[in-house]
C-alpha positions as CSV (number, residue, x, y, z in Angstrom):
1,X,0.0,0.0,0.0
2,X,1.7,3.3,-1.0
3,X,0.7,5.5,1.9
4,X,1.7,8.5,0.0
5,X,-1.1,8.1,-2.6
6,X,-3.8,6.7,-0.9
7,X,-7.0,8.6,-0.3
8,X,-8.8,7.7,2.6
9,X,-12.6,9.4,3.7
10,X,-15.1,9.3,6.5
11,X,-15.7,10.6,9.8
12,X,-16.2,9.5,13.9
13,X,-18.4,10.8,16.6
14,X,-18.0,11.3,20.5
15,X,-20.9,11.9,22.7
16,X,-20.7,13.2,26.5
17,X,-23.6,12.5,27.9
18,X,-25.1,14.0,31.6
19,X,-23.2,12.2,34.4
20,X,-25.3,11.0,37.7
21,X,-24.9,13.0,40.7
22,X,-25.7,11.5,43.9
23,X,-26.9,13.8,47.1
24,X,-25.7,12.7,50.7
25,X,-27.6,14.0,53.9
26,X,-25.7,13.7,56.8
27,X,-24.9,15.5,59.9
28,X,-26.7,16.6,63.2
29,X,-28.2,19.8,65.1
30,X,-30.1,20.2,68.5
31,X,-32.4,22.7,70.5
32,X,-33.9,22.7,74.0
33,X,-37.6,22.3,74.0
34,X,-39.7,25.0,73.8
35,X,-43.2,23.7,72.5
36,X,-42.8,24.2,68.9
37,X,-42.2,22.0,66.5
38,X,-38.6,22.0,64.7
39,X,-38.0,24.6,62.0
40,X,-35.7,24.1,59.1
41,X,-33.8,27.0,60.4
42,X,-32.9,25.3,63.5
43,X,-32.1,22.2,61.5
44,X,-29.2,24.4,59.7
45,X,-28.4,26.0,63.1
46,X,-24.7,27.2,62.7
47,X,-23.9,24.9,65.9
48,X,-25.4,22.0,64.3
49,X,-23.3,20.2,60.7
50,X,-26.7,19.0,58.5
51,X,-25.6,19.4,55.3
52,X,-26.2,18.1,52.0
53,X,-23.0,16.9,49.9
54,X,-23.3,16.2,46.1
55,X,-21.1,14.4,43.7
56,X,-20.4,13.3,41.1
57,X,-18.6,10.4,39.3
58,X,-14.9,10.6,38.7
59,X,-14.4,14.1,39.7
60,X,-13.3,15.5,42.9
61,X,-15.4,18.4,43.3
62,X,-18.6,18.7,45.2
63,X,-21.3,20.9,46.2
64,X,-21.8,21.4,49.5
65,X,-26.3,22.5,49.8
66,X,-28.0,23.4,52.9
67,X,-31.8,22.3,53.7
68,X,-34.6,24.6,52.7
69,X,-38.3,23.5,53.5
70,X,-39.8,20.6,51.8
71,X,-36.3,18.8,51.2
72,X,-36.6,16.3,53.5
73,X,-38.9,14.3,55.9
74,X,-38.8,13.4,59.5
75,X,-38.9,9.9,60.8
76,X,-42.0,10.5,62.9
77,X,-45.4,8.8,62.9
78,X,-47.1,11.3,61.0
79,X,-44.3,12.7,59.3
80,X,-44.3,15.7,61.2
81,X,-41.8,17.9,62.6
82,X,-41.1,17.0,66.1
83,X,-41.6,19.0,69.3
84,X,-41.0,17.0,72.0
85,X,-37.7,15.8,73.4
86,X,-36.4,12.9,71.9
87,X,-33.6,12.0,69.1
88,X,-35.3,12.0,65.6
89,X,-34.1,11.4,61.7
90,X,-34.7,12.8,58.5
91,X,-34.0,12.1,55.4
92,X,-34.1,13.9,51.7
93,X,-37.6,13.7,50.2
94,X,-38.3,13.7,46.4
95,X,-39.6,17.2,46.3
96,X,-35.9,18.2,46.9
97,X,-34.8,17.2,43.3
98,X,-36.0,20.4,41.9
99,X,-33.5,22.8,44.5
100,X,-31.3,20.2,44.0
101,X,-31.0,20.5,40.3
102,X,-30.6,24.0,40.8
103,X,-27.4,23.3,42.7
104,X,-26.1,20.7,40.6
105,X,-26.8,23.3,37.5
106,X,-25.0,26.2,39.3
107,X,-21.8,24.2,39.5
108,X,-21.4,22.1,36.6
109,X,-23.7,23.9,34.0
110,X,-27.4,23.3,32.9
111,X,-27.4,19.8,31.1
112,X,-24.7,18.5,32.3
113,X,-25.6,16.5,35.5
114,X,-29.2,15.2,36.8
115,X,-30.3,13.5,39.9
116,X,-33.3,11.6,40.6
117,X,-34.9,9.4,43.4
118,X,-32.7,6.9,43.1
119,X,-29.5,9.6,44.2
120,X,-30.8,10.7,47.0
121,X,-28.7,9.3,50.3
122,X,-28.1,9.5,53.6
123,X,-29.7,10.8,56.6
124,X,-29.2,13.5,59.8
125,X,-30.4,13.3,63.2
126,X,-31.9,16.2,65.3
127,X,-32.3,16.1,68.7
128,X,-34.8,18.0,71.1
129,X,-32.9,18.4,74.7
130,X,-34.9,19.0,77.6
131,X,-35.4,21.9,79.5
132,X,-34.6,22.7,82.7
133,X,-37.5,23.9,85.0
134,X,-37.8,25.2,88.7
135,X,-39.7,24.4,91.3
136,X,-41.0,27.1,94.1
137,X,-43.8,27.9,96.2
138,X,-45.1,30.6,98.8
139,X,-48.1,28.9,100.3
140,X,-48.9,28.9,103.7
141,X,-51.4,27.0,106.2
142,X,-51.8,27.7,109.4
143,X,-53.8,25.5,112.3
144,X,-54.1,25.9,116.2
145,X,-52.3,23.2,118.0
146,X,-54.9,20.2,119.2
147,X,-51.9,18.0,120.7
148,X,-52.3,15.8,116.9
149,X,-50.3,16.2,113.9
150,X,-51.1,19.1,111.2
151,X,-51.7,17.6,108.2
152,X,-50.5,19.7,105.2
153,X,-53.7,20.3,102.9
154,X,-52.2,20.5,98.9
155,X,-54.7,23.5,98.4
156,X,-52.6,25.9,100.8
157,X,-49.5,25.2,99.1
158,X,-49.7,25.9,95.0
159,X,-47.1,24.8,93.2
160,X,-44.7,27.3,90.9
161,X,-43.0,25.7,87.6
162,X,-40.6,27.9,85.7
163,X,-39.1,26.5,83.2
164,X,-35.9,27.9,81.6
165,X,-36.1,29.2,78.4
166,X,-39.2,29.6,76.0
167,X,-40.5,26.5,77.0
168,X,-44.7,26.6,77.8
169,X,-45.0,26.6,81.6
170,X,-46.8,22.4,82.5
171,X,-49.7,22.4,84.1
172,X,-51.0,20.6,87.4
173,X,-53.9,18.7,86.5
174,X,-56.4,18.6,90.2
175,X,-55.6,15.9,92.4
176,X,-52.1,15.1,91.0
177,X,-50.6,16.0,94.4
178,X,-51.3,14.6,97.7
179,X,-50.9,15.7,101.5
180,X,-48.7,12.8,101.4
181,X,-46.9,14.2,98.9
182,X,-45.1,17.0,101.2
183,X,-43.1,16.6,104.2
184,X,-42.5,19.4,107.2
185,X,-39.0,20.2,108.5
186,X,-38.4,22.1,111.9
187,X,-36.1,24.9,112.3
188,X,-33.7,22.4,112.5
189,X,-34.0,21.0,108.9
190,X,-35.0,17.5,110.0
191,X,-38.3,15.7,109.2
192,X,-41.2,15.9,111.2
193,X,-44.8,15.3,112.2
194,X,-45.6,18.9,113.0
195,X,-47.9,19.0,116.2
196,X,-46.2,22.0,118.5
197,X,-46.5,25.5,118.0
198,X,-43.8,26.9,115.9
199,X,-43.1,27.9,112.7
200,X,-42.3,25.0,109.8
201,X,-41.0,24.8,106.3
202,X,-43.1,22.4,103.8
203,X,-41.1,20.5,101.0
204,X,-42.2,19.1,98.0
205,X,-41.2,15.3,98.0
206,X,-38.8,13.7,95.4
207,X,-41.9,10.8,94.6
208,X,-44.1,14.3,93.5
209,X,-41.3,15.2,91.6
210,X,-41.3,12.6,89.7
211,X,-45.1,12.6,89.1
212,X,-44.9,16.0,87.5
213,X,-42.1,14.6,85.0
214,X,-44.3,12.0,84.4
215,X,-46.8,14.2,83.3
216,X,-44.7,16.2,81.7
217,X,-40.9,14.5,80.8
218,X,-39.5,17.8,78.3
219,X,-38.5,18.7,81.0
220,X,-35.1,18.2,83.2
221,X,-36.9,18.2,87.1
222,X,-35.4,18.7,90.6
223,X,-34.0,15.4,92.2
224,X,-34.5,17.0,96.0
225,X,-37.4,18.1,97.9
226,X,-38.0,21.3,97.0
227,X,-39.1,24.0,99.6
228,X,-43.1,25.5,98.7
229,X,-44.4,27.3,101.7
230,X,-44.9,27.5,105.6
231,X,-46.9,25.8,107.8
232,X,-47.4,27.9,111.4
233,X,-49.4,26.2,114.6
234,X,-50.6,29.1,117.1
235,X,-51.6,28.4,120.1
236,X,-54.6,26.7,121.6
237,X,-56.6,28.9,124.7
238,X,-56.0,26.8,127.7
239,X,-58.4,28.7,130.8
240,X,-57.2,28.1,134.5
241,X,-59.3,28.2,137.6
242,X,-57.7,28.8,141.2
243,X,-60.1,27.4,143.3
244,X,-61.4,26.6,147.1
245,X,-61.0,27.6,150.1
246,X,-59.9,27.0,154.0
247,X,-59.7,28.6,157.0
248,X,-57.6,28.9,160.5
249,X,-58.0,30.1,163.8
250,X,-55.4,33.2,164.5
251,X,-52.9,33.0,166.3
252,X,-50.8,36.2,165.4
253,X,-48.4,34.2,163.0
254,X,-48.8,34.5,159.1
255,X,-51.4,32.1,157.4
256,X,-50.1,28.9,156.3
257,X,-51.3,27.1,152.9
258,X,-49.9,23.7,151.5
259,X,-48.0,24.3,148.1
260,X,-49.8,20.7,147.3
261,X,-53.7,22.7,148.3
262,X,-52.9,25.6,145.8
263,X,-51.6,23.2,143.1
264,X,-54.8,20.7,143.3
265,X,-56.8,23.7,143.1
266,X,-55.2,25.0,140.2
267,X,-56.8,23.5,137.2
268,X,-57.1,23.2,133.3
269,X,-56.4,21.0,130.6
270,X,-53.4,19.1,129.8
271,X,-52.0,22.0,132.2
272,X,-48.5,21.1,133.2
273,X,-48.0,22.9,137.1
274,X,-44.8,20.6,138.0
275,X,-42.9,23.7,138.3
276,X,-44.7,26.1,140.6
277,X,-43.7,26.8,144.0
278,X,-45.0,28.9,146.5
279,X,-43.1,32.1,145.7
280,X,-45.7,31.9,142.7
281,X,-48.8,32.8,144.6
282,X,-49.4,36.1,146.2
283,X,-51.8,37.0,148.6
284,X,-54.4,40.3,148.5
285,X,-52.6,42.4,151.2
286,X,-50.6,45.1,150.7
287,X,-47.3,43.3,150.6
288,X,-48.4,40.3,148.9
289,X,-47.5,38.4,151.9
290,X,-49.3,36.2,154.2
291,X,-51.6,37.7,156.5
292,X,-51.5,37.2,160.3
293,X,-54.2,39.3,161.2
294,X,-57.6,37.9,161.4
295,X,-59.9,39.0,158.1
296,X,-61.1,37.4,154.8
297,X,-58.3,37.1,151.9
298,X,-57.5,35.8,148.6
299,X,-54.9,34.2,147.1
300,X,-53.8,34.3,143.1
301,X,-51.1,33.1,140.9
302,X,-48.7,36.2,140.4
303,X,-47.0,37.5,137.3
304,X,-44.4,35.2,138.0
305,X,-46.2,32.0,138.5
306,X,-48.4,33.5,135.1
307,X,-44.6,33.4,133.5
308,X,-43.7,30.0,134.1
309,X,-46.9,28.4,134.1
310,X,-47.1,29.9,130.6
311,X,-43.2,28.9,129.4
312,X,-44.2,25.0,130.8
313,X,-47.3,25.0,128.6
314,X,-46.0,26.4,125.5
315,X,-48.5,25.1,123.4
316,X,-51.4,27.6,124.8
317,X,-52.5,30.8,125.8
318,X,-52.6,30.6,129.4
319,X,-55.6,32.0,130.8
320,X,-56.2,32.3,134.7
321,X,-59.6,33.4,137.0
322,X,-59.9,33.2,140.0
């Protein structure tokens, strides 16, 4: 074949046809609850890394396409955006292909690259963090002492929930607490059945804590009894009567009377008269001693005996006739 003089003819073809780019979701982001249901803003929170990654075959360059609304779908039962606290998915939805394309088009020029259904990858997880709430109270009950037990009544003492944040404030439904539910501490701080008068401090109980985060678990609760009020026992009215009477034949010395005759005289409920002596009763003369001459005379507790009689019955209001 002379190579010099041959005539050769014809022609080739080389087609480039659109390459298949495929669309990763990955990444996460968070929020504390607040009642609402998560926005797509909050999905591309700067502190969270959702992000869509698309490639395509043989080249190392990507495109790197943040989440609008209507790109993706949560992994809930109705689909929904989620509101309450909890660790969720989502996943890129059809109806992103279209923003999508737009991306892909941006980078690598219109007819170049397509996606479809089939390139869609990958998914992100979103999660709702509880909220931390407080627990307070200023309720108050107060009951005159009977020698039983107060028992806290729930009505005195309403509770106070603030949660941090924007989160809605729970609500208490009726009945939910009990009295057992509280418990009473003394001015000492320690536990107890309050029954003298003084002035107590009424906790919420740990097992009513965790009721309310049962109704209501968004929420990150106190772990210790938590302080909601005061409960304050007066007084009851205890009324005294010095009674009888006696007599003696003078004899120019002072009249004599038994400690033990004045104390049995001396009556009233539950009243406690261990301590008296005689230097506790005054007579009706001008001294307030015993008489020696012959006359008619009284004898009452004084000021003194009033003092002590009422510091060794602190649980009343001493009252004395007669």
């Amino acid at each position: 074949l002379d190579w010099a003089n041959a005539k050769i003819s014809g022609q080739g073809s080389y087609i480039i046809t659109e390459a298949n780019a495929t669309a990763n979701l990955s990444g996460n982001s968070s929020k504390t609850y607040d009642g609402n249901p998560v926005t797509t803003t909050e999905v591309n929170s700067k502190d969270g890394t959702v992000e869509v990654t698309i490639t395509i075959p043989n080249s190392s360059e990507t495109v790197t396409y943040k989440l609008q609304d209507g790109d993706y779908t949560w992994n809930t039962l109705n689909g929904d955006a989620p509101t309450d606290a909890g660790d969720y998915t989502f996943k890129l939805s059809p109806e992103a292909l279209t923003n999508l394309q737009s991306a892909i088009d941006g980078k690598w020029g219109k007819g170049n690259v397509k996606i479809t259904d089939s390139d869609l990858n990958g998914e992100a997880t979103f999660t709702i963090n509880k909220a931390d709430i407080t627990i307070s109270g200023n309720g108050s009950q107060t009951g005159t002492y009977t020698g039983n037990p107060q028992v806290v009544d729930p009505g005195n003492f309403p509770i106070e929930l603030t949660p941090d944040g924007d989160g809605p404030v729970p609500t208490i439904p009726a009945g939910t607490l009990t009295s057992s539910d509280f418990i009473v501490k003394n001015k000492d701080g320690k536990i107890v059945d309050p029954t003298n008068v003084g002035n107590y401090t009424v906790y919420l109980t740990p097992a009513a804590i965790q009721k309310l985060e049962k109704l209501n678990p968004n929420y990150n609760w106190p772990t210790t009894e938590q302080k909601v009020g005061t409960l304050t026992i007066i007084p009851a009215v205890m009324d005294i009567t010095l009674s009888g009477n006696g007599s003696q034949i003078s004899d120019g010395q002072p009249a004599k009377v038994e400690l033990s005759t004045l104390v049995d005289n001396l009556t009233g409920n539950n009243l406690n008269k261990d301590g008296l002596t005689l230097a506790d009763f005054s007579w009706n003369t001008p001294d307030g001693n015993a008489p020696s001459e012959v006359g008619n005379y009284t004898i009452t507790l004084n000021e003194k005996g009033l003092k002590k009689l009422q510091a060794d019955n602190s649980n009343y209001t001493v009252n004395v006739s007669g």
